[in-house]
C-alpha positions as CSV (number, residue, x, y, z in Angstrom):
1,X,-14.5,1.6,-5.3
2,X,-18.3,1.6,-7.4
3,X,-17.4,0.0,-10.5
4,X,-20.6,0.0,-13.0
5,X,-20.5,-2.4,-16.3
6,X,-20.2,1.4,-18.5
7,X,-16.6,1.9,-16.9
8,X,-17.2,5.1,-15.3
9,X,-16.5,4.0,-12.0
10,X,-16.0,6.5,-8.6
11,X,-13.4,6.7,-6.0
12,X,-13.4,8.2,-2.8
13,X,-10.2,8.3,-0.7
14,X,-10.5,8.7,3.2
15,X,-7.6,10.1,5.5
16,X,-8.9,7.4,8.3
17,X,-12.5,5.5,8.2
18,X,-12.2,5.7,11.5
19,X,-14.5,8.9,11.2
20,X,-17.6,6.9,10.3
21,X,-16.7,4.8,13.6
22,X,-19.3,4.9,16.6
23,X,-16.8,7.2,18.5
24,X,-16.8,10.0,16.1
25,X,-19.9,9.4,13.6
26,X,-21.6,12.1,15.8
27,X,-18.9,14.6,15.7
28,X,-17.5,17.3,13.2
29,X,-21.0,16.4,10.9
30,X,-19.2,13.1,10.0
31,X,-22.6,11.4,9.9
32,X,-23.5,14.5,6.8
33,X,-20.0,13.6,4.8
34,X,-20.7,9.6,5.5
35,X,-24.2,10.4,4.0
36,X,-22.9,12.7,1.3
37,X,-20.3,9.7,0.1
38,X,-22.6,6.7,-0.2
39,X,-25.4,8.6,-2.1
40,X,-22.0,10.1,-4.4
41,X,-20.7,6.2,-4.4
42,X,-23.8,4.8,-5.6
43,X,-24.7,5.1,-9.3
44,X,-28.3,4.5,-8.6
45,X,-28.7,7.7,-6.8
46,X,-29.0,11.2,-7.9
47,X,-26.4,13.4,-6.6
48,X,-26.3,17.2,-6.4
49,X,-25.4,19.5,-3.8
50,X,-27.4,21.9,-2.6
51,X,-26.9,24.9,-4.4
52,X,-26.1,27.7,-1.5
53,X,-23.6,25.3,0.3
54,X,-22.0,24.8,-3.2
55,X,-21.8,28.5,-3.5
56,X,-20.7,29.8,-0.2
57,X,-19.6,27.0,1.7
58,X,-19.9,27.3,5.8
59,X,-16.2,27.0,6.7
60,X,-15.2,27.0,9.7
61,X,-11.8,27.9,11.5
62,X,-9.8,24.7,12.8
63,X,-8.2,24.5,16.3
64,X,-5.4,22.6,16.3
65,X,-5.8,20.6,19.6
66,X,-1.9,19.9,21.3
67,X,-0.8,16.5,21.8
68,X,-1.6,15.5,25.1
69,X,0.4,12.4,24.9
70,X,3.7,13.6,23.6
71,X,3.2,16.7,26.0
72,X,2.2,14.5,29.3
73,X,5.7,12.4,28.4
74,X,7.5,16.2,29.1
75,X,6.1,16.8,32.5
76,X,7.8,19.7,34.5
């Protein structure tokens, strides 16, 4: 939580941190959205987003990948 003395403070909520952890900081551009989130954070930096991402955002589909644990405990 950024806090400034003007009471406008920011707050970013994170489904797991582990994402900005050496293990997956290189994967699914986690190293773009850890950048993207500090410079938002901090109210000493200017923030804006590029203007052609904002527009048309680059989404891609998601592949649900099966659980290998719970599926390994079912052997055949």
């Amino acid at each position: 939580v950024c806090h400034p003395k003007n009471g406008k403070g920011r707050l970013a909520v994170l489904g797991s941190v582990q994402m900005f952890d050496d293990q997956w900081i290189g994967k699914e551009d986690n190293m773009k959205i850890m950048e993207v989130l500090f410079k938002w954070l901090l109210p000493s930096e200017r923030f804006a987003l590029n203007q052609i991402d904002a527009d048309d955002p680059d989404l891609n589909d998601y592949h649900y990948v099966p659980d290998t644990e719970a599926l390994a405990d079912r052997l055949r």
